[in-house]
PAFI-421199 format. One record per atom (N, C-alpha, C): atom name; x, y, z. Coordinates in steps of 0.02 Angstrom, whole numbers. Example, Ala and Ser with C-alpha at 12.3 -4.5 7.8 and 13.67 -1.06 7.14 Angstrom:
! residues 2
<atom site="N" X="660" Y="-284" Z="390"/>
<atom site="CA" X="615" Y="-225" Z="390"/>
<atom site="C" X="660" Y="-165" Z="390"/>
<atom site="N" X="642" Y="-112" Z="354"/>
<atom site="CA" X="684" Y="-53" Z="357"/>
<atom site="C" X="645" Y="2" Z="394"/>
! end
This chain:
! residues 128
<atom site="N" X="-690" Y="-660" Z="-881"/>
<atom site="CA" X="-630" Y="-650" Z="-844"/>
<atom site="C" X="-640" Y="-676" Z="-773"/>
<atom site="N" X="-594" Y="-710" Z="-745"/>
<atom site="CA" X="-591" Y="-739" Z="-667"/>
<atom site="C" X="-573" Y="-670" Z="-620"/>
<atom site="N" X="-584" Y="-695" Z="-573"/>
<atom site="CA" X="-576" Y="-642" Z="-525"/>
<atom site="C" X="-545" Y="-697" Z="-431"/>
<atom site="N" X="-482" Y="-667" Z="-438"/>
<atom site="CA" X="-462" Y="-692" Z="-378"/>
<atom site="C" X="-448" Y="-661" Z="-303"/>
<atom site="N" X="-470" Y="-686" Z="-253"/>
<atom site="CA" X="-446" Y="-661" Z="-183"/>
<atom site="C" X="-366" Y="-676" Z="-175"/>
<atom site="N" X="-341" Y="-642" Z="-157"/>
<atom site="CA" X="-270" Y="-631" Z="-148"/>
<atom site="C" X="-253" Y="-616" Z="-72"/>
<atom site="N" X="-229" Y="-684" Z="-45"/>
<atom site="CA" X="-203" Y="-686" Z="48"/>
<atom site="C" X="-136" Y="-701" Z="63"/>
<atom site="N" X="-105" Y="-658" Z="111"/>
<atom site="CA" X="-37" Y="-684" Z="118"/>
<atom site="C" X="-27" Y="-682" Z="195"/>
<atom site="N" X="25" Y="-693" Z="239"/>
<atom site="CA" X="40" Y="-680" Z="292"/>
<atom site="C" X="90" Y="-617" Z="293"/>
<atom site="N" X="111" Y="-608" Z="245"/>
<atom site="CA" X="152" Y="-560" Z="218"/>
<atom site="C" X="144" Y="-459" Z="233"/>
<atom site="N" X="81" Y="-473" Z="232"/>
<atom site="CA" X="59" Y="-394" Z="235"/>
<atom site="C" X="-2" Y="-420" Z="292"/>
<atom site="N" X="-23" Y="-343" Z="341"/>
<atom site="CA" X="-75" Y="-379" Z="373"/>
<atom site="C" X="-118" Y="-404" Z="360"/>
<atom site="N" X="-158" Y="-442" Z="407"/>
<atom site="CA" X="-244" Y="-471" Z="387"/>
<atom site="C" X="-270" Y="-437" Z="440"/>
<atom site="N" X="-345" Y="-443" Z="423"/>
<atom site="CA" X="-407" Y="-408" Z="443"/>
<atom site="C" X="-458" Y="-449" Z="446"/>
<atom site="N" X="-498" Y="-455" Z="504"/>
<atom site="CA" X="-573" Y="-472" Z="517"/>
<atom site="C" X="-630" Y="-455" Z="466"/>
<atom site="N" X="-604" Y="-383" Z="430"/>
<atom site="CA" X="-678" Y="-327" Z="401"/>
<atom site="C" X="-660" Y="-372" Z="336"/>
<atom site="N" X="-720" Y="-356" Z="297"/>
<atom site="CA" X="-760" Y="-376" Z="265"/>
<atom site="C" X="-712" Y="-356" Z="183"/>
<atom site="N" X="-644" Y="-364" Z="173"/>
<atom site="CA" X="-618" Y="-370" Z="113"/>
<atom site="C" X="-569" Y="-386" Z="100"/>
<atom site="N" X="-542" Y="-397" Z="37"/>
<atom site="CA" X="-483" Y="-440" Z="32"/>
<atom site="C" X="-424" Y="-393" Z="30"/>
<atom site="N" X="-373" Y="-440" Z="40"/>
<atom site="CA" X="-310" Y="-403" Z="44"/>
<atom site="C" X="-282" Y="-354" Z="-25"/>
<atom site="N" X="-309" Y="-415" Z="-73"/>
<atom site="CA" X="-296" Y="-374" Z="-149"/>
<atom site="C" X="-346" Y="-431" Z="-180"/>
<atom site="N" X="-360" Y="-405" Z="-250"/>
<atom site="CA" X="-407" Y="-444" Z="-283"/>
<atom site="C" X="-392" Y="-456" Z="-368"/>
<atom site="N" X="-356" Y="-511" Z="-386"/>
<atom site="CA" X="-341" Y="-506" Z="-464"/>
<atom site="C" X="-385" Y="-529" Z="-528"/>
<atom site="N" X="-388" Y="-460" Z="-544"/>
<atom site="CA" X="-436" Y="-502" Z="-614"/>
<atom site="C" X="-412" Y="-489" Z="-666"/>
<atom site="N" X="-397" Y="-543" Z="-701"/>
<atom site="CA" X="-345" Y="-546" Z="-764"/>
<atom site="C" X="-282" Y="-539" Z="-753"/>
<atom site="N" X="-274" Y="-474" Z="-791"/>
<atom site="CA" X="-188" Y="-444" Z="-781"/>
<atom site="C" X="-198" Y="-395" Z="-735"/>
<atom site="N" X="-242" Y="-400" Z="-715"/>
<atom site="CA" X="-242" Y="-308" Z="-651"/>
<atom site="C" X="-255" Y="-329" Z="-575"/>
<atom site="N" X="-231" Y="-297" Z="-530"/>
<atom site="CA" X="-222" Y="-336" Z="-463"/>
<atom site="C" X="-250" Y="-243" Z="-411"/>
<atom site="N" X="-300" Y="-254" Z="-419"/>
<atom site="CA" X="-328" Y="-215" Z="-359"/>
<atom site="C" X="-297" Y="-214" Z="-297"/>
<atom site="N" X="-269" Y="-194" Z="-245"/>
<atom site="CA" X="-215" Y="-195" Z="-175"/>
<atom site="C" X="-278" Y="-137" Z="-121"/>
<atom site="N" X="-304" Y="-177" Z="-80"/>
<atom site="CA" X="-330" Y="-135" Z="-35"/>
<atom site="C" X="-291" Y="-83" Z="5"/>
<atom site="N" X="-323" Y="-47" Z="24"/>
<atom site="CA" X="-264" Y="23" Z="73"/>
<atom site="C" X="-251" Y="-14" Z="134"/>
<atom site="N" X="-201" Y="12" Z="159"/>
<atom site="CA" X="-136" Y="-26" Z="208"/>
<atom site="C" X="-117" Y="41" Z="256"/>
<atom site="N" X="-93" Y="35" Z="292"/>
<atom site="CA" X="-65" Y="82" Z="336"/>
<atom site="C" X="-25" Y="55" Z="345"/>
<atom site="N" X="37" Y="86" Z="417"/>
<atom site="CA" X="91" Y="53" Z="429"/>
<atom site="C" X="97" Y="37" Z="463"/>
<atom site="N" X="62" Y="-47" Z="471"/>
<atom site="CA" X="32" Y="-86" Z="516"/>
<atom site="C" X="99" Y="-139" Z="496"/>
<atom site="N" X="120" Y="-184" Z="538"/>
<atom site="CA" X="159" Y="-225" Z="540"/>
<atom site="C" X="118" Y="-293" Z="532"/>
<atom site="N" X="133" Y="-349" Z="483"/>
<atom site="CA" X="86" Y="-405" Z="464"/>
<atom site="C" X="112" Y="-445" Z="532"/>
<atom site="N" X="165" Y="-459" Z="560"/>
<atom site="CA" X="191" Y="-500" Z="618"/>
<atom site="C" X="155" Y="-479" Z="677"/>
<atom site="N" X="146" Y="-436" Z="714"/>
<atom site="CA" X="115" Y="-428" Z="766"/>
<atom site="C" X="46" Y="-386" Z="759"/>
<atom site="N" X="49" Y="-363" Z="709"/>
<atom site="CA" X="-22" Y="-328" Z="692"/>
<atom site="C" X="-11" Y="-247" Z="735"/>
<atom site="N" X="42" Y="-232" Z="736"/>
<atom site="CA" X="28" Y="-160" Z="765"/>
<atom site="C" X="60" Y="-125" Z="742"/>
<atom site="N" X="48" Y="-50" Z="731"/>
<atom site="CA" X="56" Y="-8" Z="699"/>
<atom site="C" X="142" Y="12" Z="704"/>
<atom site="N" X="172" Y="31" Z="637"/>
<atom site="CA" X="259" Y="47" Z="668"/>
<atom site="C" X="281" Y="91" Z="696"/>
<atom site="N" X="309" Y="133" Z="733"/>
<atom site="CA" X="324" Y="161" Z="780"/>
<atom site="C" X="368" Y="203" Z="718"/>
<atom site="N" X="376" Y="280" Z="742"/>
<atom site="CA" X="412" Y="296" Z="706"/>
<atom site="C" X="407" Y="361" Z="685"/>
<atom site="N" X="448" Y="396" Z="614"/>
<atom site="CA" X="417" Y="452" Z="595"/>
<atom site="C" X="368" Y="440" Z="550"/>
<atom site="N" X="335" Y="484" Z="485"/>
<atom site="CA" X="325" Y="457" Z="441"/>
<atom site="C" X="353" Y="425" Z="363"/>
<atom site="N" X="424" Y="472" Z="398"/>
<atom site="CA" X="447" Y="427" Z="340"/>
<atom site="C" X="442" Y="348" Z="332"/>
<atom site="N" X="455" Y="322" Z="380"/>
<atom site="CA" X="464" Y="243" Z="394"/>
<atom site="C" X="398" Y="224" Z="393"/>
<atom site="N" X="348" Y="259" Z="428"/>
<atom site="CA" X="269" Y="229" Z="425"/>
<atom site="C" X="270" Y="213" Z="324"/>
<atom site="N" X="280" Y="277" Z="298"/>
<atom site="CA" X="274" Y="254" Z="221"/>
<atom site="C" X="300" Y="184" Z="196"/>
<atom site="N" X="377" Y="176" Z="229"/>
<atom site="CA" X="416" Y="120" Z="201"/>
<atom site="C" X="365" Y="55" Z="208"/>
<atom site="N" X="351" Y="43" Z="305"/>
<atom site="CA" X="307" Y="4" Z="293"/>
<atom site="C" X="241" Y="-1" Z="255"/>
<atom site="N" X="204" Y="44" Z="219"/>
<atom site="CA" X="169" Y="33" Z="194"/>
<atom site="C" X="178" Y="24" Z="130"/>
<atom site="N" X="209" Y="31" Z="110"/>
<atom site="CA" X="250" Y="22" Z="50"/>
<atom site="C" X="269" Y="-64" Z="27"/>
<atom site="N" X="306" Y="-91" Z="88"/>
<atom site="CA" X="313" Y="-143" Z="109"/>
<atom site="C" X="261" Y="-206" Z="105"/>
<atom site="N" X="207" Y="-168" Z="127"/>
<atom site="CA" X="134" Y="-197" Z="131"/>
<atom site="C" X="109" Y="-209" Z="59"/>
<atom site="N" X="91" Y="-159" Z="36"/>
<atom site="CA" X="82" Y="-152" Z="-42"/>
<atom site="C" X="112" Y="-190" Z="-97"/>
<atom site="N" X="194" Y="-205" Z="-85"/>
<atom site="CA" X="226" Y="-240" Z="-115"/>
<atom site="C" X="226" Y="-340" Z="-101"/>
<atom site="N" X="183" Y="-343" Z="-47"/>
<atom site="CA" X="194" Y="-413" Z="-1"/>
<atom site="C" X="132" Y="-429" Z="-48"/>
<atom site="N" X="64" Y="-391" Z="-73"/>
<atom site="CA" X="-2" Y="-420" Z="-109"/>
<atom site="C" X="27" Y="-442" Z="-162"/>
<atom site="N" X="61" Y="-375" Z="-206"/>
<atom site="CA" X="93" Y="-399" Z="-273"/>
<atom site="C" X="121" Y="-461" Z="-248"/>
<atom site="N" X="181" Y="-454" Z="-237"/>
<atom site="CA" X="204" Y="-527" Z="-237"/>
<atom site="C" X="168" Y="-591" Z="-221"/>
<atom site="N" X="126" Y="-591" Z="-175"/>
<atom site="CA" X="92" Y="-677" Z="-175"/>
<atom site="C" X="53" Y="-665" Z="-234"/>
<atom site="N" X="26" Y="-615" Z="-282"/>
<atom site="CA" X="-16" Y="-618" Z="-352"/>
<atom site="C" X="26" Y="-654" Z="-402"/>
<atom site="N" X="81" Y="-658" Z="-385"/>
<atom site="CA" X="126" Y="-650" Z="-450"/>
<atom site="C" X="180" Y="-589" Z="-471"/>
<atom site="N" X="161" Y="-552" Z="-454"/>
<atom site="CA" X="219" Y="-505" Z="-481"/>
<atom site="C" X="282" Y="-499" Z="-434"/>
<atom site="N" X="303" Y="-439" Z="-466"/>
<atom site="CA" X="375" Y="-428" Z="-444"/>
<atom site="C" X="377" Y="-383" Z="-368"/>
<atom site="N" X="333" Y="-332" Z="-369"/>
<atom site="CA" X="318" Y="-306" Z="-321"/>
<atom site="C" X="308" Y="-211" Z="-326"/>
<atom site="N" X="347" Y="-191" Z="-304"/>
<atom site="CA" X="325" Y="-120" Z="-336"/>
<atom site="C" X="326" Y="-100" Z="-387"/>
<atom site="N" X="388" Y="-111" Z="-432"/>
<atom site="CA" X="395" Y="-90" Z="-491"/>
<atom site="C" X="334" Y="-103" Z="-547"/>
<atom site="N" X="274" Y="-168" Z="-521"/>
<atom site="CA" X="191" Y="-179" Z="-548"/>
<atom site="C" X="157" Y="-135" Z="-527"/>
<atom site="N" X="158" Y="-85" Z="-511"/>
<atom site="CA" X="121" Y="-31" Z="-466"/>
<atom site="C" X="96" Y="3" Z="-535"/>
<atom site="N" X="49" Y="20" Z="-560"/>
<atom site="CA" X="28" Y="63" Z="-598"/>
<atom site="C" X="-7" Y="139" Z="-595"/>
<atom site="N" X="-39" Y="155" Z="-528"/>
<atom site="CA" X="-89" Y="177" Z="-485"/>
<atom site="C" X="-75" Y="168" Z="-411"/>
<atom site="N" X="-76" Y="235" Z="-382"/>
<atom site="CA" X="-53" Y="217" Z="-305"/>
<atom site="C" X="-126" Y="277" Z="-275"/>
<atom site="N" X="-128" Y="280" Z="-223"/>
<atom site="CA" X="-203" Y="329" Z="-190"/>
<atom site="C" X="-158" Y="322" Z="-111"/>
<atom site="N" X="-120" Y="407" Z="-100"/>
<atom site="CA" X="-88" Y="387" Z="-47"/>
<atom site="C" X="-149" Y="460" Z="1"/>
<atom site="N" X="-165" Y="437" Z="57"/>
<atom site="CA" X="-211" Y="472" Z="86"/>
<atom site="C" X="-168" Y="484" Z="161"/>
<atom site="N" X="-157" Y="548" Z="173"/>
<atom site="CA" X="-132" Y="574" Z="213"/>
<atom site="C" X="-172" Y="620" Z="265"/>
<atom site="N" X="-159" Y="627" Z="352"/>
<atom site="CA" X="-213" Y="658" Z="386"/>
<atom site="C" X="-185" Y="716" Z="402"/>
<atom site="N" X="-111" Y="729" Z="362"/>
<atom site="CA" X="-104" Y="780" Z="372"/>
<atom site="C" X="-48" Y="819" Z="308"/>
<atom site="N" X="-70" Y="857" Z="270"/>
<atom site="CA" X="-25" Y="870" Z="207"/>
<atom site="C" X="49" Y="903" Z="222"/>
<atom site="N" X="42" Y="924" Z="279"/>
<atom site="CA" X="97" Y="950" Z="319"/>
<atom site="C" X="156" Y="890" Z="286"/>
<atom site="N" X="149" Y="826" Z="304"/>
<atom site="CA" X="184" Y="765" Z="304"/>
<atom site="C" X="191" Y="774" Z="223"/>
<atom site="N" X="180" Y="808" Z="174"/>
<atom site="CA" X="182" Y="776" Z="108"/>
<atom site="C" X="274" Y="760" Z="61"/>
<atom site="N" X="291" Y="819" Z="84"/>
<atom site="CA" X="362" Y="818" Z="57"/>
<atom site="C" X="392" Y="750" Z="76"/>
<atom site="N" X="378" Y="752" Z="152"/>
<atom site="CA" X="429" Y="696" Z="182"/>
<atom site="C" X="406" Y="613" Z="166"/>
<atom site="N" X="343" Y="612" Z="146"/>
<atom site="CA" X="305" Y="559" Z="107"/>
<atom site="C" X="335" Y="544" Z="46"/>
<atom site="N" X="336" Y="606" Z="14"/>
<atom site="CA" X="365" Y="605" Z="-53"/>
<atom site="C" X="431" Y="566" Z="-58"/>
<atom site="N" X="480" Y="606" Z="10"/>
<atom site="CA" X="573" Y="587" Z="8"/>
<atom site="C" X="558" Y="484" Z="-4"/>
<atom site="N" X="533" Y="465" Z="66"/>
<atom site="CA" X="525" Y="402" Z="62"/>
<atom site="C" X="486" Y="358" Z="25"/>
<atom site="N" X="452" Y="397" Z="-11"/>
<atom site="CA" X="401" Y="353" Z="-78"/>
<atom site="C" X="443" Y="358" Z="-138"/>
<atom site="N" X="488" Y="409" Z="-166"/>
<atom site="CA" X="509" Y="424" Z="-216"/>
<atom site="C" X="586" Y="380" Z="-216"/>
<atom site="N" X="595" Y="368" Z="-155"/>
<atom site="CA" X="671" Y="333" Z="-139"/>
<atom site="C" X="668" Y="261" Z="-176"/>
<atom site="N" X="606" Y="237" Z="-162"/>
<atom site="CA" X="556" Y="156" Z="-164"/>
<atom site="C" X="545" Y="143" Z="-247"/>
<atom site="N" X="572" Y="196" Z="-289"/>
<atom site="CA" X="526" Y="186" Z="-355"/>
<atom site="C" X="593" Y="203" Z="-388"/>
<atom site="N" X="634" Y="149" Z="-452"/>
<atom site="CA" X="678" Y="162" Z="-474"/>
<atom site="C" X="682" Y="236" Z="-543"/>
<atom site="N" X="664" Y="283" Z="-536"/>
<atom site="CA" X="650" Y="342" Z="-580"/>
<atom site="C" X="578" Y="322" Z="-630"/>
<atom site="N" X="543" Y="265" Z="-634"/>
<atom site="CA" X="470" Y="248" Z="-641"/>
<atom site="C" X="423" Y="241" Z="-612"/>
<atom site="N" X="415" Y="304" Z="-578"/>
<atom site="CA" X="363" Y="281" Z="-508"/>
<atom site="C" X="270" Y="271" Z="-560"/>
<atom site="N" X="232" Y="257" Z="-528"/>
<atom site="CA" X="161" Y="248" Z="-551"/>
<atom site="C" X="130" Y="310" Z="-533"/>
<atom site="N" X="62" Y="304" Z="-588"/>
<atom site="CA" X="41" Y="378" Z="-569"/>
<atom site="C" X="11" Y="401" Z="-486"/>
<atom site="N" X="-23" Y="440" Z="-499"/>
<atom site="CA" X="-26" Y="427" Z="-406"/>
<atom site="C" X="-76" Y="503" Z="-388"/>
<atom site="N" X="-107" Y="483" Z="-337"/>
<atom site="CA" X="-132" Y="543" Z="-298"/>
<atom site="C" X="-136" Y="544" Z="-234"/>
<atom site="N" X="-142" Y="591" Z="-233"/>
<atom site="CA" X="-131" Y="600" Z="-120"/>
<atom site="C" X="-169" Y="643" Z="-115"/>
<atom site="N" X="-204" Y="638" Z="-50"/>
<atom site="CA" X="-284" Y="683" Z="-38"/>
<atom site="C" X="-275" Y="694" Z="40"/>
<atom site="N" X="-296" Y="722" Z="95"/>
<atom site="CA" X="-279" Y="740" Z="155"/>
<atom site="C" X="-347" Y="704" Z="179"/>
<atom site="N" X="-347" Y="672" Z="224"/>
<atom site="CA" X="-420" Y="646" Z="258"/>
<atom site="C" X="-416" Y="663" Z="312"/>
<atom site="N" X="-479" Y="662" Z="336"/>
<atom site="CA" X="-494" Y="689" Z="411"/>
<atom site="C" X="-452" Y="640" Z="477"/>
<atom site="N" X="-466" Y="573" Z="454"/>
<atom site="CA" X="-443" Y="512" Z="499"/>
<atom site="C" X="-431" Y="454" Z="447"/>
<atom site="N" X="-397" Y="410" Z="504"/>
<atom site="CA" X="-386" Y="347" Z="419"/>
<atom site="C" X="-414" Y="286" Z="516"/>
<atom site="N" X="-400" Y="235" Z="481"/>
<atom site="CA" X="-413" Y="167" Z="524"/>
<atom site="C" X="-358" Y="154" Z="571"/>
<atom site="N" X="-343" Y="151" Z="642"/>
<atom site="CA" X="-307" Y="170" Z="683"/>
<atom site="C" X="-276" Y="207" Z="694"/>
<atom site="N" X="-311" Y="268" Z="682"/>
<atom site="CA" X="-267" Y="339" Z="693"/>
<atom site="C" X="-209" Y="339" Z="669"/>
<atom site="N" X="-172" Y="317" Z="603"/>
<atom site="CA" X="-111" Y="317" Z="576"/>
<atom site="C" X="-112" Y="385" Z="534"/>
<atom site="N" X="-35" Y="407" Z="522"/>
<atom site="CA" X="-43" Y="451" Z="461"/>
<atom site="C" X="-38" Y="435" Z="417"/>
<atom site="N" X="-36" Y="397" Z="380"/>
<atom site="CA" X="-23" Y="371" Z="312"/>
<atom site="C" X="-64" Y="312" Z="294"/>
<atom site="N" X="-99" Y="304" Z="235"/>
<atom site="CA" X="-114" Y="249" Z="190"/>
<atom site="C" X="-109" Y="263" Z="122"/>
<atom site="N" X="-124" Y="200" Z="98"/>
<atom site="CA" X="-97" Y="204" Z="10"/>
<atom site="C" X="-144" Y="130" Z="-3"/>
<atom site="N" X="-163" Y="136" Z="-55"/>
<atom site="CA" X="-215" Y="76" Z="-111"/>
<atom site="C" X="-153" Y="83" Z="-154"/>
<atom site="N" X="-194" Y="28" Z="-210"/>
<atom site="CA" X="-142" Y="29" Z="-279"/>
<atom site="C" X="-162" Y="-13" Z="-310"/>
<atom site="N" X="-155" Y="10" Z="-380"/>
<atom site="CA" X="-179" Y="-48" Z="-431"/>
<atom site="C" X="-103" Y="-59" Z="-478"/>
<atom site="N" X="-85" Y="-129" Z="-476"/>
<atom site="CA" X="-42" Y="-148" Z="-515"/>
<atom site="C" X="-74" Y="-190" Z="-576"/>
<atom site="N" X="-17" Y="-176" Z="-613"/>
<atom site="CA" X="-26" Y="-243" Z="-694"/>
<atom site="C" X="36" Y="-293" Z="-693"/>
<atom site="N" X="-6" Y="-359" Z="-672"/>
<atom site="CA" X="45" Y="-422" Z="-684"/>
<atom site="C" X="52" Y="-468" Z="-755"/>
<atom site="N" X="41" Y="-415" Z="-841"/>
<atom site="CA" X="43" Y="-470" Z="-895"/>
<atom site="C" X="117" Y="-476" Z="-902"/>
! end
């Protein structure tokens, strides 16, 4: 099986040491994202509902330069939150994003994420 790096201008880029998403075969690995804006590179201003959208946004920008459609390839989501307080309202704006098929999913509370954001999310989609 091949194994591809997956780059877009679409979602942010990063200096560190991994790819944006990584496809091998039919399965498309999506590194975790925050709600970092790919145009200026800085974080979105906001509540968290909207931090989700953009990350959401992000997530959907890998799928698409892989090939797929975009969320609705989502199979697997890993949404990591620094504060569970935020979970409902994560939920309103994640659950809005997913037409009554959302992917399976887990959310875990972390101490800190990578620029002090509240919100990130990974994801593994299937593009056969």
């Amino acid at each position: 099986m091949s194994k591809e790096r997956i780059i877009t201008d679409d979602a942010p880029r990063t200096d560190n040491p991994y790819a944006q998403g990584v496809r091998a075969g039919d399965t498309l690995y999506v590194s975790g994202y925050g709600p970092v804006d790919p145009d200026s590179g800085a974080e979105v201003e906001g509540d968290v509902e909207t931090q989700t959208e953009r990350v959401l946004d992000n997530l959907a920008a890998v799928v698409r330069e892989a090939g797929g459609e975009g969320l609705a390839d989502l199979v697997k989501v890993t949404v990591y939150l620094t504060d569970l307080d935020d979970y409902e309202r994560v939920n309103e704006a994640y659950g809005a994003r997913f037409d009554g098929d959302p992917p399976a999913r887990v959310c875990v509370e972390v101490s800190r994420l990578p620029g002090d954001v509240r919100v990130e999310m990974d994801a593994v989609a299937y593009l056969g």
